[in-house]
Each structure stands twice: as structure tokens, then as C-alpha cells.
N, C-alpha and C positions, 0 to 999 in steps of 0.2 A: 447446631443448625439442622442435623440432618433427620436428629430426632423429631424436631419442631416442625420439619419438611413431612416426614411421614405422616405425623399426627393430621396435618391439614388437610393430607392426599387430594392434592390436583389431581386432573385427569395427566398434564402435559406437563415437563419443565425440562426448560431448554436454557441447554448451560455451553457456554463457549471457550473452546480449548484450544492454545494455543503454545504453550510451553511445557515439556514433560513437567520441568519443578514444581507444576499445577500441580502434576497427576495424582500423588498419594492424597492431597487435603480434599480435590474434588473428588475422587474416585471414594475418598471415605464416606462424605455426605451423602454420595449418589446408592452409595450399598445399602445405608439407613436406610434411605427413603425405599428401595427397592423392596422392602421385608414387607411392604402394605400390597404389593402384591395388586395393586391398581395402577401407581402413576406411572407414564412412560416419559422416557430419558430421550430426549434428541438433541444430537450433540452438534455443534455450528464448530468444524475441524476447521481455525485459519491454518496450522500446522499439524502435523502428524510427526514428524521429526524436525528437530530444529535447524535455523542455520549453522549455530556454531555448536558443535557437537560437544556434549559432557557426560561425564559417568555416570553410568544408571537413567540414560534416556530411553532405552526401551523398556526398562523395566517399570518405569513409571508409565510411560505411554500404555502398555499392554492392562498396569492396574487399573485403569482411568478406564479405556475401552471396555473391558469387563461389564463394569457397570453402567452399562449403557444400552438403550435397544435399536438406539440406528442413529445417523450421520448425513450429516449437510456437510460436503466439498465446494471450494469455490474455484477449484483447478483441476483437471485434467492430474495434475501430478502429485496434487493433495490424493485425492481418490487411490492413484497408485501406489499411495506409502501407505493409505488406510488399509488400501486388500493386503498389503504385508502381513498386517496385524490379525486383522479379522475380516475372516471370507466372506461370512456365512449373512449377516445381518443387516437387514437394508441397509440403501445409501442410494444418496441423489446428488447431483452436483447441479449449483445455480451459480447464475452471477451475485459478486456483491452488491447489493443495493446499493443507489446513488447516496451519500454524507448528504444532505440536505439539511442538518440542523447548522451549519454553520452560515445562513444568510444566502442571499437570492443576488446574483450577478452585479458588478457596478463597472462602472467602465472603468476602462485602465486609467484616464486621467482621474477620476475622481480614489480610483485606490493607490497609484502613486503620491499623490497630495497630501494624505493619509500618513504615507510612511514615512514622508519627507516632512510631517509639520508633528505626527505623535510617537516617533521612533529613530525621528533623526536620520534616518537612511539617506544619504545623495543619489537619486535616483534620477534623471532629469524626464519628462516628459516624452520626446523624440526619443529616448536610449533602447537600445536591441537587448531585450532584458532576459535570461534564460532561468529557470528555476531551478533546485534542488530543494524540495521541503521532506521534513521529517527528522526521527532520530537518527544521528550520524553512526551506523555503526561499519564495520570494515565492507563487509558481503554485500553495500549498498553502495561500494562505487563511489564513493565521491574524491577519491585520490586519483582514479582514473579520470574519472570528467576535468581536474583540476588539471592534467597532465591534458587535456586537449586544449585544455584556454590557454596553454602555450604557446599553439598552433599560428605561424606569423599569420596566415588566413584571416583565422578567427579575432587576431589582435588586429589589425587589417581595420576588418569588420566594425572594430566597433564594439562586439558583443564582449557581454558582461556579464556575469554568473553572480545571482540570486543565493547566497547558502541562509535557508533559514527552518531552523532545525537545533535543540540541545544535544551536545555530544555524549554520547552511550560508552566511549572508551578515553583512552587519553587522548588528549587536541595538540600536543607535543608536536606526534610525527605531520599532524596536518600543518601545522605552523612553518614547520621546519622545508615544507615541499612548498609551500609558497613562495617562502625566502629562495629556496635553491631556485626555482622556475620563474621569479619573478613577474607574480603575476598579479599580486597584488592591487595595482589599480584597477584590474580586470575582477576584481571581486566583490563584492557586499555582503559582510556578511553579519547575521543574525541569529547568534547560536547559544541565544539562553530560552526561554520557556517564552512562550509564544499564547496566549489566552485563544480558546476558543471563539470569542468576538474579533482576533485579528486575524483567522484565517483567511477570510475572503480577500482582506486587503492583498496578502502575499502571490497570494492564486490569482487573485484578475489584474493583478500589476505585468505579471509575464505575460512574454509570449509564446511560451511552450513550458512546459513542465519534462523537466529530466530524470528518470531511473535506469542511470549506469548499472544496476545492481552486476555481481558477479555472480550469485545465484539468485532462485526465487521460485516462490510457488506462486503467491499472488498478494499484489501491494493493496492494499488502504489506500494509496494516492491515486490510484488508477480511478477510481469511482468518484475522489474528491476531485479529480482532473474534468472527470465529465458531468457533474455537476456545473460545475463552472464553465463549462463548455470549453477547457485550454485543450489543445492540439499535445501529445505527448513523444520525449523519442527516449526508446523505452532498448534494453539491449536483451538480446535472443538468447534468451535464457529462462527456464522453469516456465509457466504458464503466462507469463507476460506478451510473447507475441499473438498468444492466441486471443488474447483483451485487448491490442491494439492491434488496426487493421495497419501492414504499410501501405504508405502515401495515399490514407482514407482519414484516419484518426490520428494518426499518428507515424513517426517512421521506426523501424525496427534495423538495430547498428550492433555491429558486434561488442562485446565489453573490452576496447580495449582503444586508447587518445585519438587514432588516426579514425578509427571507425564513430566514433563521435562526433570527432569534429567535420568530418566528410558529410555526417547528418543532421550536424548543426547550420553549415551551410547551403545542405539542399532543402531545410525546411524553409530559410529566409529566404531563398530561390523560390519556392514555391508560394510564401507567403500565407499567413494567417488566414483570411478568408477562405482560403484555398479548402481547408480543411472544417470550418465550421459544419455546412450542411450536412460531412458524414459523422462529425459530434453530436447532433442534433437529434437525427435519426436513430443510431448508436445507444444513443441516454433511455431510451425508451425500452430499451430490454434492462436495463436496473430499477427492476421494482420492488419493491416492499411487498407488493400484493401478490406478487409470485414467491417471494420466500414465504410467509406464513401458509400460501394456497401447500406448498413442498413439507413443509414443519407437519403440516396436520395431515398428510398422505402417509408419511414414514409412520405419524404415532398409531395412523389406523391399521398399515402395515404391521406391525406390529401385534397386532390383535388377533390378524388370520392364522 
């Protein structure tokens, strides 16, 4: 491929890196193509170092970076693990564009009805419904949000947790913390492969979208979240408070059951509405048109 890539010699090709294990097969491609001595490399960095640490993460990150001639961050703390690497060579940090290929807003009764009639979910209409979407993996919290739907409060409440999301490790210890915290009725869950045409049902059935995460540079759900205009409570960690405003867009809670569930129920205190106008407004800095305006500044950067 990378032969194939030089031969062609674009001006631009923008390639996106997210895991060192990428780094030797992209960083080999990218060296090809760099022998034509025209095209330039702009790299879309959703990570620089990963969550869960493995051997020979830097060494792959640094081969990857090499062949490269500058970088798109979509976090504050991406950018700082990037200057770890490399000082010298531009870099921008934008927001993630809004997901918009996954369908246009439908109201919660028409996406509830949906999941209750093509996915079998009991979800009833009136229900106080909180989400977790995505891959399950540890660093995402969802054994801690599980540990606030404990909370006599939250059981109280009424509120119910959405999991819908394929698990990334074993589902063992999550099964087993259900059982012990009984919470069971308090769940829904939906944890095999999920098609890109039923995203939207998932996202406009809630009414809030949850990232417990225990670390984070910056989510994919954050962008799917305002898309859809859901209100998000998001825990203060890695770049995530700075993509939710508190009690604007979203609330921002410590990662840990009490701090959840305390902003579990000051979001339904507040209420849905509450929070729309500043999703609204909000959405409108995730453009498409400002990341490629960013892509083609670095490639000219590049040139000087």
C-alpha cells in the first residue's frame, strides 16, 4: 500500500491514529510514501498513549510520529502527550466533529417504540432512562455507574440504566456485581453489536447520556451526545470536563457511585429542557468545516 501511496503522490493524506499496535504497520506505509518527497502526512491523534498500557507503547508511538509532518488533537491532554513525543512539528487541537451520519433526531417516544417492538428492550414510555453507550471496557466506568444505581435515591427515583454497548473484556465480573448489588431490575441491557442504523434509537430514547470513565482524553460519545442534542454527565477526568460545560450541557461528577449518583439526581432536578438551548448552541463549534479548514493549514505549515 505504501508503495502504491507514493506512486499516486497526493498532495495531503490524513491518516488516524489511535492505538500504538497501529504504529509500526501505519508508520511503515507512511515512510513509503514520504520517499516522493511531495505528499504531506497529517495525523488525526484520538490517542498518543493508550488507556491500558502495553509493552512497546512508546516505541511504536514514536515510530508512527516520525513519519509524520504534523497533528490534529481533539484534547488539551492529547496535545500534551503529543509534545512528549515530538516538539518541534506543527499541531492544532480542534473539536471532534458532530457523528451526523448516524440519522437526524426522533423523539424519545418514537425511539423508545423502536426498541420495545425491534429489540425487545422493556423500556416503558414515562421511564427515567440514563444511558451508557459504547464498548465496555474497564477505564469506562461502567462498574462504577452500576455501583450508584444502588443508591436507595436513585432506586427511589425510578431511574434505570440503559447499557448498550459489546463488551471489550470479560462480562463475568460485571454479571457478578449485579448479582451482589442487586440491581438488576434497575438495568437494560444491550450488550452485543449494535448496527449503525440503531444508533439513534439508543441516543434519543435517553435522557442523559453517562461517561463514568476513570480516565480519558476524549470520547466519540461526547460528539454523538450533541448531535442528538442528549444533555451528558460526564466524570472530571482527561479532557472530558472541558467538552462538557457544568449545569450548561451537561454535569461534571467525580468517577466514583456517590458522585454519580448525586448528579444523577440533580440532572432530573433540573430537568431535560433545562439543558437543551446550551446543546444547541454548543453543537455549532463541531464542524466538519473547521476540521478540514485545520487539515489544510498544518499541510501548508508544513511547506514553510
Amino acid at each position: 500500500m505504501g508503495s502504491e501511496l507514493k506512486k499516486l503522490s497526493p498532495d495531503i493524506i490524513v491518516v488516524r491514529y489511535w492505538l500504538p499496535f497501529m504504529g509500526m504497520a501505519l508508520g511503515t506505509i507512511l515512510k513509503k510514501v514520504k520517499k516522493n518527497k511531495h505528499t504531506k502526512i497529517v495525523a488525526i491523534t484520538d490517542n498518543i498513549l493508550p488507556h491500558e498500557k502495553r509493552p512497546g507503547d512508546n516505541s511504536f508511538t514514536r515510530y508512527f510520529l516520525k513519519n509524520c509532518d504534523a497533528f490534529i488533537t481533539m484534547s488539551e491532554r492529547v496535545m500534551e502527550d503529543l509534545r512528549q513525543f515530538e516538539k518541534q512539528k506543527p499541531a492544532k487541537q480542534v473539536l471532534h466533529p458532530l457523528y451526523d451520519n448516524f440519522g437526524e433526531i426522533i423523539s424519545k417516544r418514537e425511539a423508545r417504540n423502536f426498541l420495545r417492538e425491534q429489540s425487545g428492550l422493556q423500556i416503558a414510555n414515562g421511564e427515567k432512562i440514563i444511558l451508557f453507550f459504547g464498548f465496555i471496557r474497564r477505564y469506562k466506568g461502567l462498574d462504577i455507574l452500576m455501583e450508584s444505581m444502588s443508591d436507595a435515591r436513585i432506586k427511589a427515583a425510578g431511574i434505570r440504566l440503559l447499557v448498550a454497548g459489546e463488551f471489550y473484556e470479560d462480562e463475568k465480573p460485571y454479571k457478578e456485581l449485579i448479582k451482589k448489588l442487586d440491581i438488576g431490575k434497575s438495568l437494560i441491557l444491550k450488550t452485543d453489536f449494535i448496527s449503525d442504523a440503531e444508533v439513534k434509537y439508543f441516543l434519543c430514547a435517553a435522557d442523559v447520556v453517562m461517561q463514568p470513565y476513570r480516565n480519558a482524553t476524549q470520547s466519540g460519545v461526547t460528539p454523538l451526545a450533541y448531535h442528538f442534542e442528549k444533555p451528558m454527565i460526564v466524570s472530571n477526568v482527561g479532557g472530558l470536563p472541558s467538552l462538557v460545560h457544568h449545569e450548561k450541557t451537561g454535569l461534571v461528577a467525580a468517577p466514583d457511585p456517590q458522585s454519580l449518583a448525586d448528579a444523577i439526581l440533580r440532572y432530573y432536578e433540573l430537568g431535560e429542557d433545562y439543558f437543551i438551548p446550551h446543546l444547541r448552541n454548543e453543537k455549532l463549534k463541531y464542524s466538519w468545516k473547521n476540521l478540514v479548514k485545520t487539515i489544510s493549514e498544518l499541510a501548508n505549515d508544513t511547506q514553510k
